[in-house]
C-alpha positions in Angstrom: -1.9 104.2 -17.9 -5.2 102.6 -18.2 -6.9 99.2 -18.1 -8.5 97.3 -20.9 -11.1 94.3 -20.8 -11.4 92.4 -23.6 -12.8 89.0 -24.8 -10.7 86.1 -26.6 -12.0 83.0 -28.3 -10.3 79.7 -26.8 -8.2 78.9 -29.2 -6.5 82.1 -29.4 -6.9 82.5 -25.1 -5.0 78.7 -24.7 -1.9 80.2 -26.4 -1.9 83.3 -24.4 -1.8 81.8 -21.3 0.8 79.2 -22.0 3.3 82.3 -23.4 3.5 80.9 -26.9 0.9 83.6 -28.0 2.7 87.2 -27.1 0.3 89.3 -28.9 -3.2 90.5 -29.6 -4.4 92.0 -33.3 -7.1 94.6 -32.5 -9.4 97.2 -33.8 -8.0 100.0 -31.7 -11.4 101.7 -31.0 -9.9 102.1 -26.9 -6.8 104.6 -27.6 -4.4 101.6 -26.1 -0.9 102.8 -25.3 2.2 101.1 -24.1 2.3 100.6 -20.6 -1.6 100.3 -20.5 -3.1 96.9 -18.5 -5.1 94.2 -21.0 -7.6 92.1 -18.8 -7.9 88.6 -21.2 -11.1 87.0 -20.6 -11.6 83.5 -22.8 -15.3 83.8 -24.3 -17.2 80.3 -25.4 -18.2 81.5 -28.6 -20.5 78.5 -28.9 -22.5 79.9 -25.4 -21.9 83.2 -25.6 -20.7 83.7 -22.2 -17.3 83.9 -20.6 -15.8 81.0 -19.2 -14.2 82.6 -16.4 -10.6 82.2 -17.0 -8.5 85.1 -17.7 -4.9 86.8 -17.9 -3.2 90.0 -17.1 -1.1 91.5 -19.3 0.8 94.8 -20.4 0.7 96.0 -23.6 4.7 96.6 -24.0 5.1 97.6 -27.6 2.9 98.4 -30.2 2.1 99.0 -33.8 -0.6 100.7 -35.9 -0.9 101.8 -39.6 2.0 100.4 -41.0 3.1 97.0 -43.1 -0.4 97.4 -44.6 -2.4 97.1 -41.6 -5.6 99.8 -41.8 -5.4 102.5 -39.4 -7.6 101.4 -36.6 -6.3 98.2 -36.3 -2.9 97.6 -34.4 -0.6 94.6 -33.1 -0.2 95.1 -29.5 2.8 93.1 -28.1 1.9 91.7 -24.6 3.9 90.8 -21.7 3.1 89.7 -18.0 
């Protein structure tokens, strides 16, 4: 299993952290598996800097390549 940081605008982070959001939609240009550790970190897309709030999560089921979506880009469903 690995670990993953990646960058979220706030008004996709908010949801995340609150547990309504249970999902990310990525270009999957990082191999990510099930099981595999995402690192959330909210970026100000206004300052172009992080804003130093961030959440752990696990990437517990996953699709890629199907319903349409192009091949590098999957729907990772995210617990923790």
């Amino acid at each position: 299993m690995k670990s993953h940081i990646i960058k979220c605008w706030p008004e996709y982070f908010q949801p995340l952290v609150i547990g309504e959001k249970l999902f990310e939609i990525r270009k999957n240009d990082r191999n990510y598996e099930i099981g595999d550790t995402v690192i959330i970190k909210e970026w100000n897309t206004e300052t172009k800097k992080e804003t130093g709030r961030w959440v752990c999560k696990t990437i517990t089921y996953m699709i890629q390549g199907k319903f349409g979506l192009p091949e590098d880009i999957c729907v990772l469903q995210l617990r923790g």
